[in-house]
C-alpha positions as CSV (number, residue, x, y, z in Angstrom):
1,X,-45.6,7.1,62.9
2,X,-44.5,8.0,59.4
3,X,-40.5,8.8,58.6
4,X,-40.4,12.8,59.0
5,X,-42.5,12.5,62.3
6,X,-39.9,9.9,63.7
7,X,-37.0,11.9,62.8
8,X,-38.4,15.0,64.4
9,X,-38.9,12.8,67.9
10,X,-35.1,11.9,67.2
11,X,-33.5,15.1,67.1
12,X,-35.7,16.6,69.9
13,X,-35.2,14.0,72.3
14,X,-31.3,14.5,71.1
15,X,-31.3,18.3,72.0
16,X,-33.0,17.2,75.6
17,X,-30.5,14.8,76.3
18,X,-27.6,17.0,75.2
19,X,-28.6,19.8,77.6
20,X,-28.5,17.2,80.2
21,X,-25.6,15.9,80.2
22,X,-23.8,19.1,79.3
23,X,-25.4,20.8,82.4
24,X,-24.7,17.8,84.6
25,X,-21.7,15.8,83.8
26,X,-18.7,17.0,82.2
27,X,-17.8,18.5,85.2
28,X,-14.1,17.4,85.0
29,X,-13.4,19.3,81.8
30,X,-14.5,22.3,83.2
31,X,-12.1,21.9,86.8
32,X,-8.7,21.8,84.9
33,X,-6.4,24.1,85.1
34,X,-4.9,24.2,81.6
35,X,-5.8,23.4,78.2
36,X,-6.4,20.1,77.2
37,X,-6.1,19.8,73.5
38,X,-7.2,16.2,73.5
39,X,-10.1,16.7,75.4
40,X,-13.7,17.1,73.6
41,X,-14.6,20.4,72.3
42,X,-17.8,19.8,73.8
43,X,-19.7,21.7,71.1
44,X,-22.1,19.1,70.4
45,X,-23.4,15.6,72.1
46,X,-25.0,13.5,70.1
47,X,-26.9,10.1,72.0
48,X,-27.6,7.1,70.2
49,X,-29.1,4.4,71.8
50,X,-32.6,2.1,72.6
51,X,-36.3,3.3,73.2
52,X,-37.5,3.3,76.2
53,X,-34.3,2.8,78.0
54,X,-33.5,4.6,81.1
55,X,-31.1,7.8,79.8
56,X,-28.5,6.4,81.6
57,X,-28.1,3.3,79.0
58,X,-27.6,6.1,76.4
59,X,-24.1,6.5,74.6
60,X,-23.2,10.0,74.3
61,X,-20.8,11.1,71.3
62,X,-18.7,14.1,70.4
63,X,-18.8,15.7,67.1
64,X,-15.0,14.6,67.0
65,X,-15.9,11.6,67.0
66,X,-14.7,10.5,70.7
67,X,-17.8,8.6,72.8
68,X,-19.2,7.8,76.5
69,X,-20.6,4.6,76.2
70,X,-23.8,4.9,78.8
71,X,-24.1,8.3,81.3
72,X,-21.3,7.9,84.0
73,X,-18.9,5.4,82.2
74,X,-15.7,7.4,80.4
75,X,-14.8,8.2,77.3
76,X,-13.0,6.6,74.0
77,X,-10.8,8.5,72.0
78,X,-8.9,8.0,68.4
79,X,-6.0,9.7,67.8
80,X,-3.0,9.0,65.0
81,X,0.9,9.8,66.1
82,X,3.0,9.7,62.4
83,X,6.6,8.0,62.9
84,X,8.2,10.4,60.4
85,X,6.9,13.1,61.4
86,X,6.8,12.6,65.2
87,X,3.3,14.3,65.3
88,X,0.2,12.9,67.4
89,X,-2.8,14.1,65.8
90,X,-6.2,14.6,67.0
91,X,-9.7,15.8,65.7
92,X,-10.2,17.8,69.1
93,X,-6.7,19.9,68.2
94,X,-6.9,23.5,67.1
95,X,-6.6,23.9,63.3
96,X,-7.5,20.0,62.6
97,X,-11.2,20.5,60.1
98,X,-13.6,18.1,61.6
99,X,-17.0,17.2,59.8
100,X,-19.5,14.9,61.2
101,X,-22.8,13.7,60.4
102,X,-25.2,10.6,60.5
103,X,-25.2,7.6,58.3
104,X,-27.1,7.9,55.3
105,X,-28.6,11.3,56.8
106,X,-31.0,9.7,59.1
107,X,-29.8,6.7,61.0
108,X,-28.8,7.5,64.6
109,X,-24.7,6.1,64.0
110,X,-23.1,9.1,64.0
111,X,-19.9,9.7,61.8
112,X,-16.2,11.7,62.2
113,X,-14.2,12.7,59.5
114,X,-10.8,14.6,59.7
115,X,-7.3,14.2,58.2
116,X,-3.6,14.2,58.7
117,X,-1.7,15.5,55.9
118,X,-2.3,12.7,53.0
119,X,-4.1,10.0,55.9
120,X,-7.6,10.2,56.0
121,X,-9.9,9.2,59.1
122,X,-13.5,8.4,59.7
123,X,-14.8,7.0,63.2
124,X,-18.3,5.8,63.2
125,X,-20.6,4.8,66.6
126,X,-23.6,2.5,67.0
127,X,-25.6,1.0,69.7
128,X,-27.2,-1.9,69.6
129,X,-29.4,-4.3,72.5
130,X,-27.8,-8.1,72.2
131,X,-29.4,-11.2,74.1
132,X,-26.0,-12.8,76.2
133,X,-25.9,-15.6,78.6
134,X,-26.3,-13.7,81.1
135,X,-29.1,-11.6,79.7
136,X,-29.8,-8.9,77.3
137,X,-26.8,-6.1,77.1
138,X,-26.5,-3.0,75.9
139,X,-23.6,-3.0,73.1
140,X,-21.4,0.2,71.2
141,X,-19.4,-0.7,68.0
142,X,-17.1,1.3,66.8
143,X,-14.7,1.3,63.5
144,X,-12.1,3.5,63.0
145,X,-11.3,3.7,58.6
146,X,-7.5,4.9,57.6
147,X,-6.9,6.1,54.2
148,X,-3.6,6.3,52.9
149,X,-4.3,8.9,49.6
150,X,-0.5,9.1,49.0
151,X,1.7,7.5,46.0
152,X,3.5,6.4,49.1
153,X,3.3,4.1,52.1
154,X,2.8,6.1,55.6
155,X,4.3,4.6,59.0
156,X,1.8,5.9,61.4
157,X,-0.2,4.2,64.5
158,X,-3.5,4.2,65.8
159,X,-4.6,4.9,69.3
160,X,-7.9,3.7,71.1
161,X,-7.1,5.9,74.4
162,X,-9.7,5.6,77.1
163,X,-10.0,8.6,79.7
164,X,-12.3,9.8,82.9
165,X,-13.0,13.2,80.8
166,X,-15.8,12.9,78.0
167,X,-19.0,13.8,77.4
168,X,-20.6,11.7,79.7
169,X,-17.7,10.6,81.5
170,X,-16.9,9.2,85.4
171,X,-14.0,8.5,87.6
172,X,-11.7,5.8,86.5
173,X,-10.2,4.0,90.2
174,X,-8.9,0.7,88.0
175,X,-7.8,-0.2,85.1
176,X,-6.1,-3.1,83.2
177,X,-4.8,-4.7,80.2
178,X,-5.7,-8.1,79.1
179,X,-3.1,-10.7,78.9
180,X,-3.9,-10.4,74.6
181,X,-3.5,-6.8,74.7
182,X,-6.6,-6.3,72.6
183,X,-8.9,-5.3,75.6
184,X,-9.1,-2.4,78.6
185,X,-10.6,-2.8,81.1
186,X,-12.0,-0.7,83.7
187,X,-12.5,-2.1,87.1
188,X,-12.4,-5.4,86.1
189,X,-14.9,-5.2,83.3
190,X,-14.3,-4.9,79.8
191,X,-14.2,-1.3,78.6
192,X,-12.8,-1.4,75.0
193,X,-12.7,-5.0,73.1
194,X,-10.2,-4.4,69.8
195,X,-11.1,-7.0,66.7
196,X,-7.5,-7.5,67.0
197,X,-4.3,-7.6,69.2
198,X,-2.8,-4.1,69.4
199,X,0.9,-3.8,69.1
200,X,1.4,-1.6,73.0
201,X,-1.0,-1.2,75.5
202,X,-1.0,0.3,78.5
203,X,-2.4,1.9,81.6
204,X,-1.8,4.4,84.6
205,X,-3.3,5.9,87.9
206,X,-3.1,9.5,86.1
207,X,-5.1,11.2,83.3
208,X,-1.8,11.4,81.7
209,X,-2.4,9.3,78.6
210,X,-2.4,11.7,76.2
211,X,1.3,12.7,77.4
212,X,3.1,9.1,76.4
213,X,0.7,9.9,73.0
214,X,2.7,12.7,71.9
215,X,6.3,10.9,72.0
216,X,4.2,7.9,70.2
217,X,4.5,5.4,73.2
218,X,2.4,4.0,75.7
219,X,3.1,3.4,79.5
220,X,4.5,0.1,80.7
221,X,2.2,-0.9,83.1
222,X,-0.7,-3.4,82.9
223,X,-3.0,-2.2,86.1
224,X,-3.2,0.8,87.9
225,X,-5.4,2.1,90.7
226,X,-6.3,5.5,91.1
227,X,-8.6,6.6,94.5
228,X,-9.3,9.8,92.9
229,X,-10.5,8.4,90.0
230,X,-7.9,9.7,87.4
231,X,-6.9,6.2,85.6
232,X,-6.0,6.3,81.6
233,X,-4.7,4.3,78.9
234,X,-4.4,3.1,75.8
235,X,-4.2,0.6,73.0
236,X,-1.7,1.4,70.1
237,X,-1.7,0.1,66.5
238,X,0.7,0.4,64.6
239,X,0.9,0.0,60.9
240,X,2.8,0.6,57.3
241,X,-0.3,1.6,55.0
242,X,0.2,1.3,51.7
243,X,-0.1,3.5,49.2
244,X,-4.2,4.4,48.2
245,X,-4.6,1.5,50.7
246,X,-7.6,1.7,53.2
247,X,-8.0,-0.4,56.5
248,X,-10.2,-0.9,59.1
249,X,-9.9,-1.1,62.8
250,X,-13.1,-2.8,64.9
251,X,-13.8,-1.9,68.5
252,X,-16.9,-3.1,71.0
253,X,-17.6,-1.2,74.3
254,X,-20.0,-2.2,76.7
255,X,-22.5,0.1,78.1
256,X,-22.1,0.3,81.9
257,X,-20.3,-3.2,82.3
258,X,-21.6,-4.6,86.0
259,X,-22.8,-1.0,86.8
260,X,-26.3,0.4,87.5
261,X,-28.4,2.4,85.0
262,X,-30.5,4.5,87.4
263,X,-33.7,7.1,85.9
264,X,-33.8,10.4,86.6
265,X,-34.8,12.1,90.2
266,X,-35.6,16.0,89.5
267,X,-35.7,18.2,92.5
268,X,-39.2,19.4,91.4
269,X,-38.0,23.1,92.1
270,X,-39.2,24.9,89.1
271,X,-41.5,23.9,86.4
272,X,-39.1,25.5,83.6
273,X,-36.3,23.6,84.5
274,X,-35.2,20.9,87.0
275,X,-31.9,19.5,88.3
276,X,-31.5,15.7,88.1
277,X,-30.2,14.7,91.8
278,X,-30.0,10.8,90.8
279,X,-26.6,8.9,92.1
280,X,-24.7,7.3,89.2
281,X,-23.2,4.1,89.8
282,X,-25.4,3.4,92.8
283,X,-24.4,0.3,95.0
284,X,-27.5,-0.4,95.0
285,X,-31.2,0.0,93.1
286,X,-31.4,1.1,89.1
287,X,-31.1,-2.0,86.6
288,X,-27.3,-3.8,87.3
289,X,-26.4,-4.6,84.1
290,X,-24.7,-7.8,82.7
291,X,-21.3,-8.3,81.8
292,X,-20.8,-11.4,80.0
293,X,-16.8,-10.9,80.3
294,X,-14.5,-10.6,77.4
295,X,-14.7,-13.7,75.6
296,X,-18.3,-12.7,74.7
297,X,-17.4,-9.6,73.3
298,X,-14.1,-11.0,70.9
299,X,-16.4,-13.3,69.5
300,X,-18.8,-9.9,68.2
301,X,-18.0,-9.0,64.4
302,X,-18.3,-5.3,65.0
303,X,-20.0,-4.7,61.4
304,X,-23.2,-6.9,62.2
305,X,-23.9,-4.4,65.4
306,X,-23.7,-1.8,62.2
307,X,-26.4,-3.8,60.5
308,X,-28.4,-4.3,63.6
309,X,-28.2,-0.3,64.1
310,X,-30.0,0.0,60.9
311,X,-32.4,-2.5,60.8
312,X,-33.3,-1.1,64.5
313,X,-33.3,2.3,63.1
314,X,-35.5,1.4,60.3
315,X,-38.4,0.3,62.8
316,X,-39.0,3.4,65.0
């Protein structure tokens, strides 16, 4: 299949997909009762992922950058809170400019850019398939690059917030904090995997998150079990960036952690469209899929799934 023929599959099993999931899952965003200006715009979904893969396995990602990683997990989120200014800043807020785009304008690793006064961010998502001990696993990376363009250094931290709202997002009953506070995890399987310690972490039995954000801080407990599936948290970085100076923060999610990808099960009602009445996170049937726990996934150097994403892309 020659280059223009592969990218046309791309994008038209993208706009499938999107209409999917928009129709079928974000369901929570829709049921609040106020505003949530840290919640996805939902304008467009984006899935990267493997051929051939049930669409389950697939990692769903906002234009703002935030991302599901596999249909029926949650959703990660980057936001920046400035010490001066006491301001939490997020790509999702009204009046923040948000561009996106793919990497070199045809690999699927979708890109973010937005900016906060002289600190510029870009998130960037990939999926890769890695061989683990116990078996082949399905892996996100994600880096998160901070630009200081000021004459000045900028106090400012970072936050990797996870949440039950996303694009392709599920109930959260548990969460947790590793004992190195560079990990959440999310009933009792690794969620987020930083490529270092973060400075506060934290979790809670509420989608409240967002709210110890704003003030810059991060609740003070280290599990929390929620039967109505409303668990949230966060890791924050914090960080004097120098002036001109540019860093880069590495982060792994695994796709469905000890859960089970199930296909799709239309109702066969019409022949123009179809509802999909498959169970997520069956206890039983669909493909369980590994979790080869966290030490696995510290030993990953985020920028060689970024290769692999690439050299993948470069073969379909």
């Amino acid at each position: 299949m020659d280059r223009a023929k592969a990218d046309m599959n791309i994008r038209n099993i993208a706009i499938i997909l999107s209409l999917c999931i928009a129709a079928t899952i974000d369901v929570a965003a829709a049921e609040r009762d106020e505003p949530d200006d840290l919640a996805p715009r939902g304008r467009i979904h984006i899935p990267i992922g493997i051929a051939d893969t049930v669409d389950t396995l697939k990692t769903f990602v906002e234009a703002e950058g935030s991302f599901s990683p596999g249909v029926g997990s949650f959703c990660v989120y980057f936001w920046i809170f400035d010490k001066q200014s006491r301001r939490l800043t997020a790509p999702t807020m009204e009046g923040i400019e948000c561009e996106h785009g793919l990497a070199e304008g045809k690999y699927l690793i979708p890109w973010s850019k937005w900016a906060v006064g002289d600190i510029k961010v870009k998130t960037e998502v990939c999926q890769v398939k890695r061989t683990s001990p116990n078996g082949d696993v399905f892996v996100v990376g994600s880096r998160v690059i901070i630009e200081n363009t000021a004459s000045e250094a900028k106090d400012i931290s970072l936050y990797a917030a996870i949440r039950p709202v996303g694009p392709a997002g599920f109930a959260i009953k548990e969460m947790s904090v590793s004992p190195e506070e560079d990990a959440l995890l999310v009933e009792g399987h690794p969620a987020i995997v930083a490529d270092q310690a973060a400075s506060s972490a934290g979790v809670l039995a509420e989608d409240t998150v967002g709210e110890f954000a704003v003030g810059g801080e991060t609740p003070n407990q280290t599990h929390a079990i929620s039967q109505e599936g409303n668990c949230s948290g966060a890791l924050r970085f914090d960080m004097t960036i120098g002036a001109r100076e540019k860093r880069t923060y590495g982060f792994v999610c695994p796709v469905l952690a000890s859960r089970r990808a199930v296909g799709h099960k239309w109702d066969g009602v019409a022949d123009w469209a179809q509802f999909d009445l498959a169970e997520l996170n069956p206890p039983t049937g669909g493909a369980l899929q590994p979790d080869p726990r966290l030490d696995y996934y510290r030993k990953i150097d985020v920028s060689e799934l970024f290769d692999e994403a690439k050299e993948y892309a470069s073969l379909i």
